[in-house]
Structures are given as C-alpha cells and as structure tokens.
C-alpha positions in Angstrom: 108.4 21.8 141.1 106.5 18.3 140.6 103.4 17.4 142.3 104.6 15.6 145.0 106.9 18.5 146.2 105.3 21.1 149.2 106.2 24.6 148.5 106.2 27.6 150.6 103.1 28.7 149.5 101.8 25.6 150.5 102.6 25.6 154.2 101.1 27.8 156.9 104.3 30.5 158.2 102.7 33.8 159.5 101.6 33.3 162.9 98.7 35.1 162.2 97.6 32.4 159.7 97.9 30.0 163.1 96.3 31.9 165.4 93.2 32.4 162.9 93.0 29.1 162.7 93.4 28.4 165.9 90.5 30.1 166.4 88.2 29.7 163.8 89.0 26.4 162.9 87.7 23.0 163.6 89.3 20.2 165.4 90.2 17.2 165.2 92.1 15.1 167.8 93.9 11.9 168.1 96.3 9.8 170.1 98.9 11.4 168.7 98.0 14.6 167.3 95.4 17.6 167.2 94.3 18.8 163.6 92.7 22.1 163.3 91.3 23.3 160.0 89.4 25.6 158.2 88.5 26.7 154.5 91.1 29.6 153.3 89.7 30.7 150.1 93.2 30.2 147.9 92.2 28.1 145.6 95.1 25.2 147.5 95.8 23.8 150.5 98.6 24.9 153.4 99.9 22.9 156.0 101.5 24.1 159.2 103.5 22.0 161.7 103.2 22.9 165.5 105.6 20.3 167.8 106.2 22.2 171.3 108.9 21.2 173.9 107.2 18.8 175.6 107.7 16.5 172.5 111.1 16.1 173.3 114.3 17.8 172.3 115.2 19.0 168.6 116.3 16.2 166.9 112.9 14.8 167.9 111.0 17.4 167.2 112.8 17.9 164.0 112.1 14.1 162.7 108.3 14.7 164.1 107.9 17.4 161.9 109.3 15.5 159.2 106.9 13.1 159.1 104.3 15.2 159.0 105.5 17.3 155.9 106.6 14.3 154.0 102.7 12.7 154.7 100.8 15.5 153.4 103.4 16.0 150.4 102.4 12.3 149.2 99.4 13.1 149.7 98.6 16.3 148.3 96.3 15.3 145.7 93.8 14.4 148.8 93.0 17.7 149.4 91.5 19.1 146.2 89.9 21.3 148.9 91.2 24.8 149.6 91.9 24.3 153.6 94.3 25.1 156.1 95.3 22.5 158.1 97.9 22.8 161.1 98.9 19.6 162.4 100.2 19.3 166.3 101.9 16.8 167.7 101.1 15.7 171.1 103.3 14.3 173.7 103.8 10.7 172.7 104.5 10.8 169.0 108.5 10.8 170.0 108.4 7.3 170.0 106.4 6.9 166.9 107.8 4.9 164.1 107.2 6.1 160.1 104.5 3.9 160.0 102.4 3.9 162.6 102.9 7.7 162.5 101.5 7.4 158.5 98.8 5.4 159.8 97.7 7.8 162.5 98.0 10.5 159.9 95.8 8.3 157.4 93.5 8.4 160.4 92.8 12.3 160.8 93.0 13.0 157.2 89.4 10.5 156.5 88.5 12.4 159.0 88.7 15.8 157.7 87.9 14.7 154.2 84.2 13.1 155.9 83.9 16.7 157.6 85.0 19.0 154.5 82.5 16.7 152.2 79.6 17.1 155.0 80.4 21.1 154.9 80.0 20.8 150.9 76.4 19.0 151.4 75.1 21.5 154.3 76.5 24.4 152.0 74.9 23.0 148.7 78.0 22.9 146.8 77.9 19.0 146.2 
C-alpha cells in the first residue's frame, strides 16, 4: 500500500478499542464533530468513525464517513504520534460540503496536535 492509503490496521474496529477510548480518552468538540483521543502504544495511529442515526439516513451517513477517512488518509503523515482518535459526527454535518467539512476537520486536528505536543512537554519527552 502507499502512504496515503488507510489500512485496517490503521482504523479503530473492535468495540472495545471504542469504548476504551471513550473512556479514557480526551475530548475534543466542535460544531460539527466530537474527537476523542488517547495514546495507544502501537507505534501508529487508528482512526475510527462513529455517525449515529440522528445524522441522517445511510447515504448520508455513508458520505459523512467518507469524508472523514479520506481527511485523515491525506493526512496521515500529521500524526507521527501513536494515538487513537475516533471521530463523531454530530447532527449538522449532513449538510456539510467537502470543504468546509476539511476545514472543520483541519480545525480539531491543530487542536490535538497542540494537546499531544503539551503531553510530550509535561511528560519530558520533548
């Protein structure tokens, strides 16, 4: 596979893995969507996708999810980190066009980046 694809071991699947993370995690939300994350020890990053329902019907949900995947899988090489992140859409984000969903993305992905590099300076690793 190249670098830009997302394998299976790269996305969250068990639902253990999302109600760990769920728990121990931290959060992160948005307009448009709720990021939890936490270190995973791997030695690479896994994303999961959670879009209930409420989003709308499959098709939606479907494209939602979409998105999402093809955000991270651009930008993979962000996340040198070894973190689980699971990525849950909210209500409005049916209406959400490719870009402004990228840009909302963008938006919680600094975030967690300015978290993770905090954690490396309280842990002394950086």
């Amino acid at each position: 596979m190249g670098a830009f694809s997302l394998t299976k071991p790269e996305r969250l699947l068990r639902r253990s893995d999302f109600e760990k993370l769920s728990k121990i995690g931290n959060r992160i939300d948005s307009e448009y969507f709720i990021v939890m994350y936490s270190q995973n020890g791997l030695g690479k990053s896994r994303l999961g996708v959670t879009v209930s329902k409420r989003v709308g019907c499959a098709v939606i949900r479907n494209r939602v999810k979409r998105l999402v995947r093809e955000y991270f899988r651009l930008h993979k090489p962000l996340f040198g980190y070894s973190y689980d992140v699971n990525v849950i859409a909210k209500r409005g984000t049916s209406h959400l066009s490719s870009r402004q969903s990228k840009r909302a993305l963008e938006a919680l992905v600094r975030d967690i980046l300015r978290n993770c590099k905090h954690e490396a300076v309280f842990a002394g690793t950086h």
